[in-house]
C-alpha positions as CSV (number, residue, x, y, z in Angstrom):
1,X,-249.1,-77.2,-37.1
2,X,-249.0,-73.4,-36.1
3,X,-250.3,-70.7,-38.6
4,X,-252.2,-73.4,-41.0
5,X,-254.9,-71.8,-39.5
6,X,-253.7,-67.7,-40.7
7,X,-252.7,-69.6,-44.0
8,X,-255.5,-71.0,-44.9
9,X,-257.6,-67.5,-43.7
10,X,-255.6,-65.7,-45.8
11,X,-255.8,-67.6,-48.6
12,X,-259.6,-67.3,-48.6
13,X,-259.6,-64.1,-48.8
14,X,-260.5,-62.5,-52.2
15,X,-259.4,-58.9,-51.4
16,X,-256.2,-57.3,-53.1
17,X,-254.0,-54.5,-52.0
18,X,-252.7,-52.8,-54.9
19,X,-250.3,-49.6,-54.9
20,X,-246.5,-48.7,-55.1
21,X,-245.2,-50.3,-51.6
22,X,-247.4,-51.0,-48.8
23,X,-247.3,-49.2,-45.4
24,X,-250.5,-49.0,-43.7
25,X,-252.1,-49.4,-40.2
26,X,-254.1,-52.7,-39.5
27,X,-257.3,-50.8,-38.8
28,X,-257.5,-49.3,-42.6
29,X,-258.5,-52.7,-43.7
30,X,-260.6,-54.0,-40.2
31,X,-263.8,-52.7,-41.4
32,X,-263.7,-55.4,-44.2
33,X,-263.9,-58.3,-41.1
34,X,-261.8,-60.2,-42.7
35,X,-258.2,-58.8,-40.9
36,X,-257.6,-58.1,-37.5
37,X,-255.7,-54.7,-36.1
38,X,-254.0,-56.3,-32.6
39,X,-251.9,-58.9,-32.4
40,X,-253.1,-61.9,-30.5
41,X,-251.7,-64.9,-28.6
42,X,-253.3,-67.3,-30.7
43,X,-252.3,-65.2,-33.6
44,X,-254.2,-63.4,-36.3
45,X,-254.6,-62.5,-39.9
46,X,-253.6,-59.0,-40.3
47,X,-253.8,-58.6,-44.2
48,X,-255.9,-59.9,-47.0
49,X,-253.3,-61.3,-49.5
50,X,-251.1,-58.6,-51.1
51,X,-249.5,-58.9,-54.3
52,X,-245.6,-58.7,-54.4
53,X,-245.4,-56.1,-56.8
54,X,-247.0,-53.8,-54.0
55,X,-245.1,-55.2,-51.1
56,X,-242.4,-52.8,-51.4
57,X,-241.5,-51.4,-49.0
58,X,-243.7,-53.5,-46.5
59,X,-244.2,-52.1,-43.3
60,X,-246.9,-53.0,-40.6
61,X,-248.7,-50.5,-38.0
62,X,-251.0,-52.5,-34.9
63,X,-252.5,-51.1,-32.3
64,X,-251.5,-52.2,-29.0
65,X,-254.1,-51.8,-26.6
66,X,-252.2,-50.6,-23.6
67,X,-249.6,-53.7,-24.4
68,X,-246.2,-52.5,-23.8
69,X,-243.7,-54.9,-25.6
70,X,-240.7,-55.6,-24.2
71,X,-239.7,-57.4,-27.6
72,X,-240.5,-57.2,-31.0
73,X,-239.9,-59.6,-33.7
74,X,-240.5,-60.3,-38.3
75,X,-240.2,-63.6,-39.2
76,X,-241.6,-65.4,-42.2
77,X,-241.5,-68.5,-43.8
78,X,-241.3,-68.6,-48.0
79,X,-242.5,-71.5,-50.1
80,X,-239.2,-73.2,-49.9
81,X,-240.4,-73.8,-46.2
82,X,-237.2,-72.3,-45.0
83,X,-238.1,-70.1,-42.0
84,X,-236.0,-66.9,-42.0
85,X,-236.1,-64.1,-39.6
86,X,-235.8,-60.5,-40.1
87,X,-232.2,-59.1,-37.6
88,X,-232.7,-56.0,-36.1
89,X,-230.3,-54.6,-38.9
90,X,-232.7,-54.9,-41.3
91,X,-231.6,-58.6,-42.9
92,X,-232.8,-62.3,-43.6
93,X,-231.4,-64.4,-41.5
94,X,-232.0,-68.1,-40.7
95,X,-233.9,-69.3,-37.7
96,X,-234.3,-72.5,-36.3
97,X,-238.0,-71.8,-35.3
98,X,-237.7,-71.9,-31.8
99,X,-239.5,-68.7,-30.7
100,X,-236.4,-68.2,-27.9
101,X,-234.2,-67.6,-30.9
102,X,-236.2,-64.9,-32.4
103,X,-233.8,-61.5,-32.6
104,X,-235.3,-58.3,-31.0
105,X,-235.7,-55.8,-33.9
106,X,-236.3,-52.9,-31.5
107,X,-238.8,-51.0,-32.7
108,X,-240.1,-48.4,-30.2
109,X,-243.9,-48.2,-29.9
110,X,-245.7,-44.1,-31.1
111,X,-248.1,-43.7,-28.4
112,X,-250.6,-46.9,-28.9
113,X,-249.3,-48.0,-32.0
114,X,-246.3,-50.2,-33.1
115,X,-244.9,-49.9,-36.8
116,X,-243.0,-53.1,-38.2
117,X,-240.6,-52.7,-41.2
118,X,-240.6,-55.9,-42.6
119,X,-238.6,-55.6,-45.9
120,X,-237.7,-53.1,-48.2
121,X,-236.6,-55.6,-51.1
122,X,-238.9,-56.2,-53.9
123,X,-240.4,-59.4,-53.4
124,X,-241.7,-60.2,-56.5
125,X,-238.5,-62.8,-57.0
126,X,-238.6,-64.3,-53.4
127,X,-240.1,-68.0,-52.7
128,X,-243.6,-66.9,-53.1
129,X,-246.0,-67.1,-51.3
130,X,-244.4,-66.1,-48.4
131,X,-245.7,-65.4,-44.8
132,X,-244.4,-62.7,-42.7
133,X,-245.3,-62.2,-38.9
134,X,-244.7,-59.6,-36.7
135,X,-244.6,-59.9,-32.7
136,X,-243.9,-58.9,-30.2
137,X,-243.4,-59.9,-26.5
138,X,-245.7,-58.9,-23.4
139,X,-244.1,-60.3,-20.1
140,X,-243.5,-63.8,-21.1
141,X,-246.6,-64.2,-23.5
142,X,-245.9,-63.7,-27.2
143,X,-248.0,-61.9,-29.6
144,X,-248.2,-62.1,-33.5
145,X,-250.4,-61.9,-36.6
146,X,-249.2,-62.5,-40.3
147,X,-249.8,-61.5,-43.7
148,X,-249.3,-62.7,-47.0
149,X,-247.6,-61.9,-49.9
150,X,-248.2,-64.0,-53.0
151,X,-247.1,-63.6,-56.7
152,X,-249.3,-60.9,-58.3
């Protein structure tokens, strides 16, 4: 089953991110080794769990390492094991969980770095946990890491 793996990581993980929203790049938290700050093709754990009282807004900066995507996409899947996806308009759509039905968000890459902006509704009364990914597309190979956001 994909992401059991990230789940299970992130679970483990005994490090909280407190604060009044979180927006921060992956490499502010790398030096811990317990999150990565690149997305990967076998995914990756990008966040130590982060309580929903502080996941709002929640945006996500990785570094891209030359990548240049041609897509990006935010998808997550709550505790109600419905997988939703983020539209490039900013809302929670369904997704059957085929990653050829992903929507493009759009977001334009600064330089090296690409900033997700994966909600800006307080999660604290969403299906929690809840694991986001972000991805994005390199030719025809697809790139993600996820985080999670669990009641506080």
């Amino acid at each position: 089953m994909w992401g059991v793996r990230a789940v299970l990581t992130a679970m483990l993980v005994g490090i909280f991110c407190h604060g009044a929203g979180i927006s921060f790049a992956a490499d502010t938290l790398g030096a811990q080794g317990a999150v990565a700050d690149t997305l990967g093709a076998q995914g990756a754990v990008l966040a130590t769990p982060i309580p929903a009282t502080a996941a709002k807004p929640l945006n996500f900066t990785v570094k891209l390492n030359g990548d240049r995507p041609v897509a990006t996409y935010v998808f997550a899947r709550f505790s109600n094991n419905q997988p939703l996806q983020r539209s490039n308009e900013g809302y929670w759509v369904p997704w059957s969980g085929n990653a050829a039905d992903l929507i493009d968000n759009k977001f334009k890459p600064i330089g090296d770095n690409l900033t997700f902006k994966i909600s800006d509704e307080d999660l604290s009364s969403a299906f929690l946990p809840a694991q986001f990914f972000v991805a994005y597309k390199v030719g025809t190979t697809l790139k993600y890491g996820s985080l999670m956001v669990v009641r506080p």
